[in-house]
C-alpha positions, 0 to 999 in steps of 0.5 A: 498486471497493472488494472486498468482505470475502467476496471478500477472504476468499476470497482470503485465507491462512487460506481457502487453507490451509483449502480445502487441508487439507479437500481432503486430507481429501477425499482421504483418504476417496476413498483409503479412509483414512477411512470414518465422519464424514468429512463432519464430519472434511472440515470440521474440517480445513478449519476447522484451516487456516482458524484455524491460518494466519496472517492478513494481514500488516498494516503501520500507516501512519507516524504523521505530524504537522503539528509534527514537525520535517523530520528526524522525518518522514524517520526516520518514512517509513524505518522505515515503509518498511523495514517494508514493504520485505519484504513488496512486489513489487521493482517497487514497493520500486524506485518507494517507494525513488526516491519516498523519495529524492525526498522527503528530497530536498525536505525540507530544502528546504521548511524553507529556503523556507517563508517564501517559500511560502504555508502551505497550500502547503507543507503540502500538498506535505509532507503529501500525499506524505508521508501518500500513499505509507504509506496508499497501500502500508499499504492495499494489504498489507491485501488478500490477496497472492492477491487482489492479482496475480489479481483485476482491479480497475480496467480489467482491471490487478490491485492490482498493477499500479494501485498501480504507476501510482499510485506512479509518478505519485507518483514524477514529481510527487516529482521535479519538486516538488524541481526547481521548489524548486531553481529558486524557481519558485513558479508551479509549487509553486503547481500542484504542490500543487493536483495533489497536493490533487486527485489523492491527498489524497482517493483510495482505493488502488483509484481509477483514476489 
């Protein structure tokens, strides 16, 4: 289930920055510091930290289109994936690094052998993997870094931990796509891109795997 803004806002830099700037006003005031107006100057401090915090970090998902050439659509990823790499626990730079591999990997391999596949399922292995992992990651930068290892979100596991399972049944469908190009084994391309049609072409990031 998707949180929602107010949830989200509570979670956020600027609400923690303000609830902590009021308390030390609050503070203050119980310490004597301050006597007149200090319910308004409780207020304006938390509002000071509400509007001076800085505000979630956003990464844009790469920008991917259905002529860009094998080469373009790899710089795409890794730059998208140097800009993300900062800002993600090590546990998921490790799946996006091996996912990314997995990819420059099949690249190539889908040029050499697009006339041997059909259309829709050449596309969809490329695309699907390729749009998958920078929405998927750009979506979950959106959510607060509080929000994300505190709040349970799909049974009991935070954002976390949910996106850790997305991108490690990414990462295995990845690894067996590469292998089944290097074994001309279009029966199980064929599976291939029907599972990734319908298990990420259309999830939310906080859909259960």
């Amino acid at each position: 289930m998707t949180p929602s803004p107010f949830v989200l806002f509570l979670y956020s830099n600027k609400n923690i920055a303000g609830c902590v700037l009021g308390l030390a006003a609050l503070g203050a005031f119980f310490a004597g510091v301050i006597h007149d107006y200090w319910p308004e100057i409780v207020a304006g401090a938390y509002g000071i930290g509400v509007l001076g915090a800085p505000g979630q970090t956003i990464v844009e998902p790469a920008a991917f289109e259905r002529g860009m050439t094998s080469v373009q659509i790899a710089a795409s990823l890794a730059d998208f994936v140097k800009r993300a790499s900062k800002l993600v626990p090590t546990s998921v730079l490790a799946l996006i690094a091996s996912i990314v591999a997995s990819i420059d990997a099949i690249l190539p391999m889908l040029d050499a052998k697009s006339a041997a596949l059909a259309d829709q399922d050449a596309y969809t292995i490329r695309q699907t993997a390729l749009h998958y992992l920078p929405e998927t990651v750009a979506a979950y930068l959106k959510l607060p870094a509080a929000f994300r290892n505190l709040v349970p979100v799909s049974d009991g596991k935070n954002a976390t931990q949910v996106l850790v399972e997305q991108l490690t049944v990414l990462d295995a469908k990845m690894k067996e796509i590469a292998q089944n190009l290097v074994a001309d084994n279009a029966q199980a391309l064929l599976a291939n891109g029907q599972f990734l049609r319908e298990r990420f072409a259309t999830q939310s990031f906080l859909t259960p795997v």
